[in-house]
N, C-alpha and C positions, 0 to 999 in steps of 0.2 A: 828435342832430339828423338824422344821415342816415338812422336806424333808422326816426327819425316821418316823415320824407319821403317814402323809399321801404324802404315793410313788406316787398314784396318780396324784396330782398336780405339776404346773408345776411354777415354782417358777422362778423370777426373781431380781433383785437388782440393785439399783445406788445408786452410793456413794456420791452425793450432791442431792439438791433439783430439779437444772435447770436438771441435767441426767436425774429426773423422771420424771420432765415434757417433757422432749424431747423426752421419751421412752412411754410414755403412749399409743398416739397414736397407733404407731407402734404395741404393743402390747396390747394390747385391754384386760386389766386386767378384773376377776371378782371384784378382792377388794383389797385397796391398804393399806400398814404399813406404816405410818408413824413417824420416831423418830421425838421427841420434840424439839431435837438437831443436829443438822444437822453443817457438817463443812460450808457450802456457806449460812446458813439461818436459820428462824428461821421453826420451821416445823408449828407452828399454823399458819405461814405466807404462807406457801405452801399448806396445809390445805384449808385456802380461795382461792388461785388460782386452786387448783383442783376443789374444786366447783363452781368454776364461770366458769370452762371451760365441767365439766362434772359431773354434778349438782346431778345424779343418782346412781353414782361412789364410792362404800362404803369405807368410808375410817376409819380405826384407829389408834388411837395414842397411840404413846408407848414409855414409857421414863424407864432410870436407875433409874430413882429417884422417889421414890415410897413412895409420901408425899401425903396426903388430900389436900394439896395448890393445888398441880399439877391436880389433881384429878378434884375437883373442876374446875380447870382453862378449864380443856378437857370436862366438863359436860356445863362449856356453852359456847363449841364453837359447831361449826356444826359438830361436828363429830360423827361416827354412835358409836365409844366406845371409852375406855382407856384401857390400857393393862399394867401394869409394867412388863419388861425383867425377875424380879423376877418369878414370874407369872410363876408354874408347866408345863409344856408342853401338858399335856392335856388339862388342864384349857384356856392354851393358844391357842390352837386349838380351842376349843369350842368355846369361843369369836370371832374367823373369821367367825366359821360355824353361827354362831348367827346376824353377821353383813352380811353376803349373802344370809344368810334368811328372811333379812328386818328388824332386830330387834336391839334394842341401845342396846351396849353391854359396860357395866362398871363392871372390874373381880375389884372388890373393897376389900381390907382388913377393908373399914374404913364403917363403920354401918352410914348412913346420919344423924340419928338420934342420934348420938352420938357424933356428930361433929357440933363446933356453925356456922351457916347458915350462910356464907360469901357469899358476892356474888363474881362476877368472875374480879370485880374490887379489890377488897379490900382482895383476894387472892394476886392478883400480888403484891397490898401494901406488904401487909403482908412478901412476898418473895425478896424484893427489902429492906425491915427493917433489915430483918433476916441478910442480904447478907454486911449491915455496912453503906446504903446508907442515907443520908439523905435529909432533905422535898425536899431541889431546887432539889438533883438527880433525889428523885422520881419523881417529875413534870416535870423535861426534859424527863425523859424516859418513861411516860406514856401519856406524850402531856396533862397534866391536871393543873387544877391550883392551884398553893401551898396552898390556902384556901382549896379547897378538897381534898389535901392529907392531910392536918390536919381532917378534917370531916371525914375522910373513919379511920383517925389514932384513933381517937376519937370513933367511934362507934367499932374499932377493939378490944381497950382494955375494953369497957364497954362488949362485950360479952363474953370476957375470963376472966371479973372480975379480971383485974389488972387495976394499976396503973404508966404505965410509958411504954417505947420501951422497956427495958430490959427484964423487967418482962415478958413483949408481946409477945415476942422470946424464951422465956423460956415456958413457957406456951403454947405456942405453939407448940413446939418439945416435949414436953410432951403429948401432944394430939397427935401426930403423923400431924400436921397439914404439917410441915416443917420437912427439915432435919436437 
């Protein structure tokens, strides 16, 4: 799609995270895509390692899953935008041309203001509830401690005005927060 857009440009791809870091160099990108989901990784993981290696290097993220969780999650990491795959071919064009022009680029469906202010911790909670996990999961897998994943669970449902995980999840994908 970007190829028929714009002929122009000169497009490349790898199919894991370490290819792109191994290609980078070599190819000396204006701006790089990167999926969220990556088969060797995870891409907000590859994400910090392209900025620690080329700090100036615009990069965006761009997942199939085109939730406000994820959304959020991509607004506070160092990334110049987010992109969902959904995401018209124009629109998606536009947001590269927008990230190589120095400017953050988030093609958002979801209004910020329409969405309860999560921060980019209590997104992942949130996405790790959804997914059937529970308190010790989530403290293994965010390296946090089971008292603040209750804290972050606790201020999650007082913002969606429920009572309980279930509700939380429900409420949730009704906001579009989750899929």
């Amino acid at each position: 799609m970007i190829a028929r857009l714009r002929p122009s440009w000169t497009l490349a791809e790898a199919a894991t995270g370490e290819e792109a870091l191994a290609a980078i160099p070599a190819i000396r990108p204006d701006a790089v895509l990167v999926d969220v989901f990556l088969p060797d990784r995870d891409g907000f993981d590859l994400l910090h390692d392209i900025r620690a290696r080329w700090a100036a290097l615009p990069v965006i993220l761009i997942s199939g899953r085109d939730h406000a969780a994820m959304e959020t999650r991509a607004r506070g990491s160092p990334a110049n935008g987010f992109v969902a795959k959904s995401t018209a071919g124009p629109n998606f064009v536009a947001a590269i041309e927008g990230a190589l022009a120095g400017h953050s680029v988030f093609a958002s469906r979801f209004p910020e203001s329409e969405l309860p202010p999560l921060t980019l911790r209590q997104a992942q909670v949130l996405e790790l509830l959804a997914a059937g996990h529970g308190n010790k999961e989530i403290r293994h897998r965010l390296g946090i401690a089971e008292r603040t994943v209750r804290a972050h669970l606790t201020d999650i449902f007082h913002m969606l005005g429920v009572h309980g995980r279930m509700p939380a999840v429900i409420k949730a994908r009704e906001l579009g927060l989750i899929e």
